[in-house]
BAPARO-971185 format. One record per residue (C-alpha): residue number from 1; residue in one letter; x, z, y. Coordinates in steps of 0.25 Angstrom, whole numbers, m for minus. Example, Ala and Ser with C-alpha at 12.3 -4.5 7.8 and 13.67 -1.06 7.14 Angstrom:
2
+-----+---+-------+-------+-------+
:   k : r :  east :    up : north :
+-----+---+-------+-------+-------+
:   1 : A :    49 :    31 :   m18 :
:   2 : S :    55 :    29 :    m4 :
+-----+---+-------+-------+-------+
This chain:
251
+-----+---+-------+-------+-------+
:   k : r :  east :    up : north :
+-----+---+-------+-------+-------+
:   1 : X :     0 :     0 :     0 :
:   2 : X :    12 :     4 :    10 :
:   3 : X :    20 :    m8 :     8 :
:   4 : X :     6 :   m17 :     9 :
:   5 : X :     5 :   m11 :    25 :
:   6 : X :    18 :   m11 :    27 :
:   7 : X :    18 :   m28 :    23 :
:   8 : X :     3 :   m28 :    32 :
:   9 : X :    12 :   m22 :    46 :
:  10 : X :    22 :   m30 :    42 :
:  11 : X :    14 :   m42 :    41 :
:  12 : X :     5 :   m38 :    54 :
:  13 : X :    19 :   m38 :    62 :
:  14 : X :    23 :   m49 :    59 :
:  15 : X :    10 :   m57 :    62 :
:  16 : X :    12 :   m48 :    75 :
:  17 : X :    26 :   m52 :    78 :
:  18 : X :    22 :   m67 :    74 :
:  19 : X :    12 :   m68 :    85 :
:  20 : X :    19 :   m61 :    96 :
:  21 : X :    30 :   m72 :    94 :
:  22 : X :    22 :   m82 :    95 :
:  23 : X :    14 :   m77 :   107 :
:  24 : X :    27 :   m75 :   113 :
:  25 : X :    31 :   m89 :   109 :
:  26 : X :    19 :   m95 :   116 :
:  27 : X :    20 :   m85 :   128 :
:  28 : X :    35 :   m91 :   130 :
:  29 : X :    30 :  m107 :   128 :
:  30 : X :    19 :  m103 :   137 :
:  31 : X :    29 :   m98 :   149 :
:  32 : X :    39 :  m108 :   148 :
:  33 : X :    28 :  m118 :   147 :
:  34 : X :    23 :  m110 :   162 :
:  35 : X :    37 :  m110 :   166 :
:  36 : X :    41 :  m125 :   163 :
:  37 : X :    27 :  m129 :   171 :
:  38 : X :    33 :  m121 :   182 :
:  39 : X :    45 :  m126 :   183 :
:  40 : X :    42 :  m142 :   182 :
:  41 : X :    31 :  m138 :   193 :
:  42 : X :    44 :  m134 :   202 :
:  43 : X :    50 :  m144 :   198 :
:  44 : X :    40 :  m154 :   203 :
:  45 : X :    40 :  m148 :   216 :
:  46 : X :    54 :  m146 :   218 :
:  47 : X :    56 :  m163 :   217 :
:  48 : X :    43 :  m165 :   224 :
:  49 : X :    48 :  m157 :   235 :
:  50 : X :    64 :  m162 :   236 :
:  51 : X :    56 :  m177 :   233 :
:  52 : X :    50 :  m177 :   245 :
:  53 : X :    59 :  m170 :   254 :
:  54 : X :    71 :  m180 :   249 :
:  55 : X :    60 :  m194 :   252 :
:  56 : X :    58 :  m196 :   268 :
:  57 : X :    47 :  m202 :   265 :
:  58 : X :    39 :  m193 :   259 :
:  59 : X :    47 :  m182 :   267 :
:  60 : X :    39 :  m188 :   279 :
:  61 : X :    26 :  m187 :   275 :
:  62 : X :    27 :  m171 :   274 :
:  63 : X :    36 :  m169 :   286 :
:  64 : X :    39 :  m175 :   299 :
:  65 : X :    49 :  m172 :   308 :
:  66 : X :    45 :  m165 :   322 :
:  67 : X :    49 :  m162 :   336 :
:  68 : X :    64 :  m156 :   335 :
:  69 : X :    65 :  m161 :   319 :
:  70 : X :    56 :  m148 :   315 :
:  71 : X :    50 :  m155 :   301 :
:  72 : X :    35 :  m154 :   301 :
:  73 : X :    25 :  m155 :   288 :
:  74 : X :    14 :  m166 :   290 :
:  75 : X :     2 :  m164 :   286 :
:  76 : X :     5 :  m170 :   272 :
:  77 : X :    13 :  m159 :   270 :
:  78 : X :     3 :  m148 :   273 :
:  79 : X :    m5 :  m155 :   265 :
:  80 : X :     7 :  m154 :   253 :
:  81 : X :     9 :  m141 :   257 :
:  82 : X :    m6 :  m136 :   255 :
:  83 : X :    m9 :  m144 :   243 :
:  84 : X :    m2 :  m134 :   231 :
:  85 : X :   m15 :  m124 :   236 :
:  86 : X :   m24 :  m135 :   231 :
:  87 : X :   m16 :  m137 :   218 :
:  88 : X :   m16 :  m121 :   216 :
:  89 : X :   m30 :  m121 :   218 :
:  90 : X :   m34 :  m132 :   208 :
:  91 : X :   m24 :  m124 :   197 :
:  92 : X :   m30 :  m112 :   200 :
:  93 : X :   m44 :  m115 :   199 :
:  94 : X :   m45 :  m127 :   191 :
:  95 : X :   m34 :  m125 :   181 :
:  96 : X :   m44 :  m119 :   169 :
:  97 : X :   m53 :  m133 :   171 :
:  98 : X :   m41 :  m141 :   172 :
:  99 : X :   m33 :  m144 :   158 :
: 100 : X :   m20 :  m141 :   158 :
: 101 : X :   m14 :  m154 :   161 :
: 102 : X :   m23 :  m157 :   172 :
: 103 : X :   m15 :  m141 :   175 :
: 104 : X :    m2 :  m146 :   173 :
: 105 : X :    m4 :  m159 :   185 :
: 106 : X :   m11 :  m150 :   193 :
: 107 : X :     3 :  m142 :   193 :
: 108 : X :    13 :  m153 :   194 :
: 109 : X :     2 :  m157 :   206 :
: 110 : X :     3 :  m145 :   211 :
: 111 : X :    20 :  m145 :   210 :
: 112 : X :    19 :  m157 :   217 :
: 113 : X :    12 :  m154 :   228 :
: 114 : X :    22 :  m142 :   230 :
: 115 : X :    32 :  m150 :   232 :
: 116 : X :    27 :  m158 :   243 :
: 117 : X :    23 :  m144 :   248 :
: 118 : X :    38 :  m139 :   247 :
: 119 : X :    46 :  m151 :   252 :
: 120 : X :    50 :  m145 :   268 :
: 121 : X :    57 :  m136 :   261 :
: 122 : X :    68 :  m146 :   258 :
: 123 : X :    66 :  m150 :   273 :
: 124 : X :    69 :  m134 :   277 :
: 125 : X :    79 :  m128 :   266 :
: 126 : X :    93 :  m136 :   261 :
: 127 : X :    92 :  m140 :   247 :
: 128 : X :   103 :  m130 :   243 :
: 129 : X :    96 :  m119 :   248 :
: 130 : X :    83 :  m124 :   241 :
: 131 : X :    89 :  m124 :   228 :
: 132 : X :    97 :  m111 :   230 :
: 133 : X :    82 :  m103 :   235 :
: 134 : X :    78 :  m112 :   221 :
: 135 : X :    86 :  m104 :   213 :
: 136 : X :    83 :   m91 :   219 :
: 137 : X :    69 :   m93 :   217 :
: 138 : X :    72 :   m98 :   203 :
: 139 : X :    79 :   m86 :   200 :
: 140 : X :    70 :   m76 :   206 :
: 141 : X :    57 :   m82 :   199 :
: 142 : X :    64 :   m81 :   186 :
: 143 : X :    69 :   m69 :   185 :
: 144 : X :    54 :   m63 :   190 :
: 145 : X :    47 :   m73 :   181 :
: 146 : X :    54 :   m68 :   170 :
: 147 : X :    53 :   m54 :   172 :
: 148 : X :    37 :   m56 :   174 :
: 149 : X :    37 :   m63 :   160 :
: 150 : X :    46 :   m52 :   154 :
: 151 : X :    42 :   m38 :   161 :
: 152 : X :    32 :   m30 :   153 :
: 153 : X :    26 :   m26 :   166 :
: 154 : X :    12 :   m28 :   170 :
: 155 : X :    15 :   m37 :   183 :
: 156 : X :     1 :   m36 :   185 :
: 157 : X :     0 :   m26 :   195 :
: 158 : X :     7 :   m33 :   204 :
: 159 : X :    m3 :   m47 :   207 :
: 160 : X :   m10 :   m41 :   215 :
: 161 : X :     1 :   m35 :   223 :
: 162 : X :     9 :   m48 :   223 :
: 163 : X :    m3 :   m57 :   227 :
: 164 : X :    m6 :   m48 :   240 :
: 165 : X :     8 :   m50 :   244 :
: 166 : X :     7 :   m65 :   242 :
: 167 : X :    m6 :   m64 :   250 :
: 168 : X :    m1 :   m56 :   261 :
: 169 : X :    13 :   m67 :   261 :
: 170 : X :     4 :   m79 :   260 :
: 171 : X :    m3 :   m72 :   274 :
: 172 : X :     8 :   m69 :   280 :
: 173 : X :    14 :   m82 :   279 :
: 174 : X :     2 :   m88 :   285 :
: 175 : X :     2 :   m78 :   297 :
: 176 : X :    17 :   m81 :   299 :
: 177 : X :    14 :   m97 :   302 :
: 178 : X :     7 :   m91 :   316 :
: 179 : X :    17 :   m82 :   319 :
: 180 : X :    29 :   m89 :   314 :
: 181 : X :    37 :   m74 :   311 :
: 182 : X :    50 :   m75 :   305 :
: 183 : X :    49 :   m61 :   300 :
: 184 : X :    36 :   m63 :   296 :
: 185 : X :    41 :   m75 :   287 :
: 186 : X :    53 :   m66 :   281 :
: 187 : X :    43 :   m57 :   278 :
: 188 : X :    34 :   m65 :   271 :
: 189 : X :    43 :   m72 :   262 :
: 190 : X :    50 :   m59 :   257 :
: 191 : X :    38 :   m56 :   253 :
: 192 : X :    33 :   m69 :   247 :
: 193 : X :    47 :   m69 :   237 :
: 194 : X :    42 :   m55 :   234 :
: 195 : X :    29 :   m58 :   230 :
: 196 : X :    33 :   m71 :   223 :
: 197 : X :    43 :   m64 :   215 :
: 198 : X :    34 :   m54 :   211 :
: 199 : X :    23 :   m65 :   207 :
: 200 : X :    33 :   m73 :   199 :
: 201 : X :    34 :   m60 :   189 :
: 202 : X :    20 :   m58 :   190 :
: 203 : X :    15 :   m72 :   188 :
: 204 : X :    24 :   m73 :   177 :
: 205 : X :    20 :   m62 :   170 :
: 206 : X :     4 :   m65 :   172 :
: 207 : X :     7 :   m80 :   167 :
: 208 : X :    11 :   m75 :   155 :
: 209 : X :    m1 :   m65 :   153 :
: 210 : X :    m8 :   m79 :   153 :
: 211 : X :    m3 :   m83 :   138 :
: 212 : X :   m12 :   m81 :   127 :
: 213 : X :    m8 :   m86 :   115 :
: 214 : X :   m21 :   m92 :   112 :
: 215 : X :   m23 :  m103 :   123 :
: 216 : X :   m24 :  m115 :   121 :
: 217 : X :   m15 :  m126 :   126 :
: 218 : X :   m24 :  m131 :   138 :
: 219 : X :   m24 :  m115 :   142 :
: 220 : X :   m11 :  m112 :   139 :
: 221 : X :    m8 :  m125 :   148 :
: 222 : X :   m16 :  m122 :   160 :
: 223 : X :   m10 :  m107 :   160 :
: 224 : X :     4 :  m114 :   161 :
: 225 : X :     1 :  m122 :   171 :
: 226 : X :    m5 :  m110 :   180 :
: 227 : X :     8 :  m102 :   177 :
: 228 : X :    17 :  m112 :   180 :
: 229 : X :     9 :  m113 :   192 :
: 230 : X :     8 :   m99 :   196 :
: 231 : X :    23 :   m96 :   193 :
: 232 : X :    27 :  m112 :   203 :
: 233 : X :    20 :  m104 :   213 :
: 234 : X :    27 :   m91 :   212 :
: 235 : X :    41 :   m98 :   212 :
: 236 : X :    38 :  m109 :   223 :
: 237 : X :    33 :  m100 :   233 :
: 238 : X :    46 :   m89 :   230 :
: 239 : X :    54 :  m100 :   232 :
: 240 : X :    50 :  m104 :   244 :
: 241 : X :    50 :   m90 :   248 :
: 242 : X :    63 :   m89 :   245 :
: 243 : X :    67 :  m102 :   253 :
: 244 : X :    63 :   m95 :   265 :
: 245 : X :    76 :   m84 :   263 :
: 246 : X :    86 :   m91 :   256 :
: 247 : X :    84 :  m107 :   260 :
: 248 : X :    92 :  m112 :   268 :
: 249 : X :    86 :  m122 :   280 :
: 250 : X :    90 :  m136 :   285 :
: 251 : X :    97 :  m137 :   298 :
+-----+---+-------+-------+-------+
């Protein structure tokens, strides 16, 4: 009788240790699956970006040169500029009647469009400096992405906390285009990098409460998509942040 529990534990382990392995398996192919989204995404707009700011041609129908060679966007380029809100709006609304190949186009669309929406930064900061802030940002979102998929910490408790502080930035950014404060500007994107740092460990860490096992592939999809979105958002804007301390500008 002994030795027919001690073969049932034995067996019920290992069924146990089989399935966590191959949640684990599926959890991994379902984050690099996130991740490799994410980063063709940059990549997209990171060519986009350099595409246009290196073609006179298309450089002119986003920015024209005014009095004293101050460059000025045109109204194409407000229009670049506000156009990702649309996209996010369509992917965050509309992505569970969308499949998830209409999801993945909707992105590269979306990838796109950022980089129309990016370009002056080449007109502003040297190319050095871009890639050097590139790699900073690299290196910070990865250490803190990897901590938020490792840590065994609830990182729950502090959305809440992290999306008020991304509100209260988002205002003061506004308010700051009327009063034009340079302290106020400091301010505001040492706050952002702190924010978005703390978001890249938090939305990592809720992207991966998103796998179950038993989703399907047009789920499973679809929930790729919208990480690789959410995790674009947080490096893209921490980048830029970070371009406002460590870029350096054209003469």
């Amino acid at each position: 009788m002994s030795e027919r529990k001690i073969s049932l534990r034995t067996d019920t382990m290992t069924r146990g240790q089989a399935e966590s392995a191959q949640i684990d398996v599926g959890l991994r192919s379902y984050m690099l699956r996130v991740y490799n989204y994410m980063a063709s995404g940059l990549a997209l707009t990171g060519i986009v970006a350099y595409f246009v700011a290196n073609t006179p041609a298309l450089l002119s129908l986003f920015y024209a040169v005014g009095p004293g060679g101050v460059v000025q966007p045109t109204i194409l380029a407000w229009i670049a500029m506000l156009s990702p809100l649309g996209f996010m709006l369509a992917l965050s609304f509309g992505i569970h009647r969308m499949k998830a190949s209409t999801a993945q186009m909707v992105f590269w669309a979306f990838a796109a469009v950022m980089g129309l929406s990016i370009t002056h930064i080449f007109l502003t900061f040297t190319g050095v400096s871009i890639a050097r802030v590139f790699f900073i940002s690299a290196a910070t979102f990865a250490g803190m992405s990897l901590y938020g998929y490792t840590t065994k910490r609830d990182l729950s408790g502090f959305g809440s906390f992290l999306m008020m502080g991304l509100i209260g930035v988002v205002i003061a950014g506004v308010v700051n285009i009327f009063l034009a404060s340079p302290m106020l500007h400091f301010l505001t994107s040492l706050v952002g990098v702190l924010v978005f740092v703390g978001l890249t460990a938090y939305d990592t860490q809720k992207i991966r409460e998103w796998y179950v096992e038993s989703d399907d592939a047009e789920v499973a999809g679809k929930k790729a998509v919208f990480g690789a979105v959410t995790l674009y958002l947080d490096f893209i804007n921490l980048f830029m942040l970070l371009l406002q301390f460590f870029g350096q500008r054209r003469d």
